[in-house]
N, C-alpha and C positions, 0 to 999 in steps of 0.2 A: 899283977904282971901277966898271970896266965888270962885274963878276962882283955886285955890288950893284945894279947898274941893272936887270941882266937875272935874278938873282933879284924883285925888287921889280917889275919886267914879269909876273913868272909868277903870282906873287901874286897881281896883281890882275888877270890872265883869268881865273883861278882864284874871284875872290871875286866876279867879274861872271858868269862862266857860274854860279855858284850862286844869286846874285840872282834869273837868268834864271830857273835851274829852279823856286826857289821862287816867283817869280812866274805861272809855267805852273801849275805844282801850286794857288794861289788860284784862280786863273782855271777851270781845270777843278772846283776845290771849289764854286765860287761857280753854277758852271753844272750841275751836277749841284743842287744845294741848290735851284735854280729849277728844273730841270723835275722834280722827285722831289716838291717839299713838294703840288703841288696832286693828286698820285694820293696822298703818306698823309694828307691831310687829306680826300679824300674815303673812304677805307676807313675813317678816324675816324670821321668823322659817321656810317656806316652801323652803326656799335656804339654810336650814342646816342640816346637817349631824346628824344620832341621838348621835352622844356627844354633839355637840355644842350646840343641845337642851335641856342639862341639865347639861351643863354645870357652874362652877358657880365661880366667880364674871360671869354672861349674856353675851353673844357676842351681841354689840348692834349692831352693823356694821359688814356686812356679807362681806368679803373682797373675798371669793373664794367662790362664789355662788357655788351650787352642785343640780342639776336638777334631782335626782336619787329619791324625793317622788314626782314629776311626773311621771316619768316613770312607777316606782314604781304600783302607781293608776293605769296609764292606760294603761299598758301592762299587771305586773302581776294580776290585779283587775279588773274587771268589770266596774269600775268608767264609762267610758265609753256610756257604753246600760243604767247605772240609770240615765246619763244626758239624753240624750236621749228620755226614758221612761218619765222624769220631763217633758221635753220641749215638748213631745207628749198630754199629759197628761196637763201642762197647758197652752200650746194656744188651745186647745179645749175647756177647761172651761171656758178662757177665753173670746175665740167666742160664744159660746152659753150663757153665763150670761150678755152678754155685749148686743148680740141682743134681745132675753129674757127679758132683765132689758129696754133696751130702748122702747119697746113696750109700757110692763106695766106701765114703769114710764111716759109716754105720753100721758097715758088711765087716771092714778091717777091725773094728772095735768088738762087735756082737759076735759074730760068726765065730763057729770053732771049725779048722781047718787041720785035718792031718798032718804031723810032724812038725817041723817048724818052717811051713807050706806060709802063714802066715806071715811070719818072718821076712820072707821073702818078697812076699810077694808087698808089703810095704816097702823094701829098698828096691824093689826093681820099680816101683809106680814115683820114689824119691830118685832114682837113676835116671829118668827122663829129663827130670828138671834139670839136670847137670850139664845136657850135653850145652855148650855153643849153640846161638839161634843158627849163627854164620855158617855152621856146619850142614842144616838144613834146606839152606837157601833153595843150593842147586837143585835134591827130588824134590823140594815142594814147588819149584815151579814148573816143572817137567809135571808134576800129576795135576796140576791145576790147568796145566797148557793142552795136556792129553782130555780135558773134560770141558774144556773152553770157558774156564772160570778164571783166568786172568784178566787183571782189571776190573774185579767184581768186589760187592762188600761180600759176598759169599764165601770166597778165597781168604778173607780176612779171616774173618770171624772163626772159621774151622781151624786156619791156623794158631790163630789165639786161643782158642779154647784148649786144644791140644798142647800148647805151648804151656798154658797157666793151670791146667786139670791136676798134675800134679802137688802144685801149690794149695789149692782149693780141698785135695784128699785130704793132704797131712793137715792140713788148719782144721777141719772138721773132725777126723778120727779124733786126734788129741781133745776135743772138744766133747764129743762124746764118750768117752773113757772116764768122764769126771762128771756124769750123770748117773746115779742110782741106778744100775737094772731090776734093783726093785720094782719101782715105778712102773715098769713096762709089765714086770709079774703081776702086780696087783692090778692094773689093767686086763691084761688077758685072766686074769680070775674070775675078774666080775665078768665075763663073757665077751672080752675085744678080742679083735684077730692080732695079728703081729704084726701088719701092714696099718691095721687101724691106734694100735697102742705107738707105734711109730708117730703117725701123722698126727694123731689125736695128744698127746703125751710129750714125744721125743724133741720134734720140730718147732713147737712153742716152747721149750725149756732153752732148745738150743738159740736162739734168735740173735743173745748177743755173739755169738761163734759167727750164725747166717751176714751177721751186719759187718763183721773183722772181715770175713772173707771176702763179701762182697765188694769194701770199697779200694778194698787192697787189689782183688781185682780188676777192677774200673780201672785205678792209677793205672798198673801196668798196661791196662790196654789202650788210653790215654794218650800215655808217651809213648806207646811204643812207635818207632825208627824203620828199623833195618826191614822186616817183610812188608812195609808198605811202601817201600821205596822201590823194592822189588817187584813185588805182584801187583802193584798197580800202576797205570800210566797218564791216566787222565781224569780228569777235574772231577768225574764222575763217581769215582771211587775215592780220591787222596783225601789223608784224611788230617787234620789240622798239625799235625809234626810236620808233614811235605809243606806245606801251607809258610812253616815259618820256616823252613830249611832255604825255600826261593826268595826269601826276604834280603840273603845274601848274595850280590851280584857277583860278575869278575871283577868290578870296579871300582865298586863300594856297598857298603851297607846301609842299609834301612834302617837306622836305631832307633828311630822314633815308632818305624809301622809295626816294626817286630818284637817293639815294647808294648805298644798298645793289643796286638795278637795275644801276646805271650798273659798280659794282664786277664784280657777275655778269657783265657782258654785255661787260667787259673779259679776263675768264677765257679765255674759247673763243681767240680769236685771239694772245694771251700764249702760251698752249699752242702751238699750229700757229705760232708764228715759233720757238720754241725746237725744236720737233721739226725744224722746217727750216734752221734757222739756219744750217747750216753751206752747205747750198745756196745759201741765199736772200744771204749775203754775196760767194760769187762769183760768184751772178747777176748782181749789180747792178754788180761789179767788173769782169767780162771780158766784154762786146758784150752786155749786154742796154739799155745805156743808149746804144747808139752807133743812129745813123739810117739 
């Protein structure tokens, strides 16, 4: 009796952890299925004709792709120079917040500062981050106007740096805070300076932090909207958010060109997390997320 109970126990953990797993395995299908259908239903439309894009019962399968809202973009449009102007625009912000942030966040970790000076002075460089871009609109184009850098990628790029350098501090300090200062002791023993045990030691340990922050950087400079709608006015400077924001008329929409844009403009940073990925996962994993 008791060799049937505890057979028939085993059974059924046995038929409940499988329940289990086949319940995880929906749950992960069902969640994948949601965030996958709105990126292939936008690369759909960008292979369709504008009937098929309104058309209705949906063409879910594009049987005779049609390449003509690329073209479209980047022959009859500028698409083109806003990509361009993006990618100018944010690998400089990105360079300068990445170097910038690694400094200070190696000053805020390292450094012994009187009182609780340090304290501080990390939530006042996290109190930036806080405010509303919206709130800065108006001085930042009053001082960009006063130096005649409106409508420049110069204007951009300062404002974004400025905008994301906070972001860039905290990911870094936390990053290095979970680095031996060993390391850098037994460095300057053997005869390094503290700028050389830094560069020599600190900067290659740190690379997966450098890679978290940098792409996480790019995105936000990427999408960003609102200061480039402001500080800049023409084709010269806008940079591929304006690009797809005029895709919408008074009268109607573009769904096919601003499907086809929006696919392009998802390429670049697709690429740069895969080239980094390997970094950029144990960035986020080992102190770039700690305060």
């Amino acid at each position: 009796m008791s060799r049937d109970f505890e057979h028939g126990r085993r059974a059924g953990a046995i038929a409940r952890a499988r329940a289990t797993r086949w319940l995880v395995y929906g749950a992960i299908g069902v969640a994948i299925v949601y965030t996958a259908f709105p990126v292939v239903w936008l690369v759909s439309n960008s292979f369709k004709t504008g009937l098929e894009v309104y058309v209705m019962p949906p063409v879910w399968i594009v049987t005779d792709p049609s390449f003509s809202n690329y073209v479209t973009g980047f022959v009859d449009r500028p698409y083109g120079w806003y990509m361009l102007n993006s990618a100018i625009v944010g690998a400089l912000t990105t360079f300068l917040s990445v170097s910038i942030g690694t400094m200070a966040g190696y000053a805020l970790a390292r450094f012994r500062y009187p009182g609780t000076l340090k304290f501080h002075f990390s939530y006042w460089i996290l109190a930036t981050r806080m405010v509303p871009p919206i709130v800065t609109i108006i001085p930042l184009f009053i001082f960009f106007n006063y130096f005649g850098l409106v409508d420049t990628r110069t204007s951009l790029v300062i404002a974004y740096t400025a905008f994301h350098l906070p972001f860039a501090v905290w990911m870094m300090k936390g990053y290095f805070q979970e680095i031996p200062r060993a390391l850098e002791e037994s460095a300057m023993i053997d005869g390094d300076t503290g700028f050389g045990a830094f560069w020599r030691i600190v900067v290659p340990l740190a690379r997966p932090g450098l890679a978290a922050t940098a792409i996480f950087t790019m995105i936000l400079s990427w999408n960003e909207l609102l200061y480039a709608v402001i500080l800049t006015d023409t084709a010269a400077a806008n940079t591929f958010p304006i690009g797809l924001a005029t895709g919408a008329g008074q009268s109607s929409v573009r769904w096919g060109g601003i499907s086809a844009m929006t696919t392009v403009a998802c390429l670049p940073l697709i690429v740069l997390a895969f080239v980094l990925q390997r970094h950029l996962v144990r960035g986020l994993s080992f102190g770039a997320v700690r305060a």
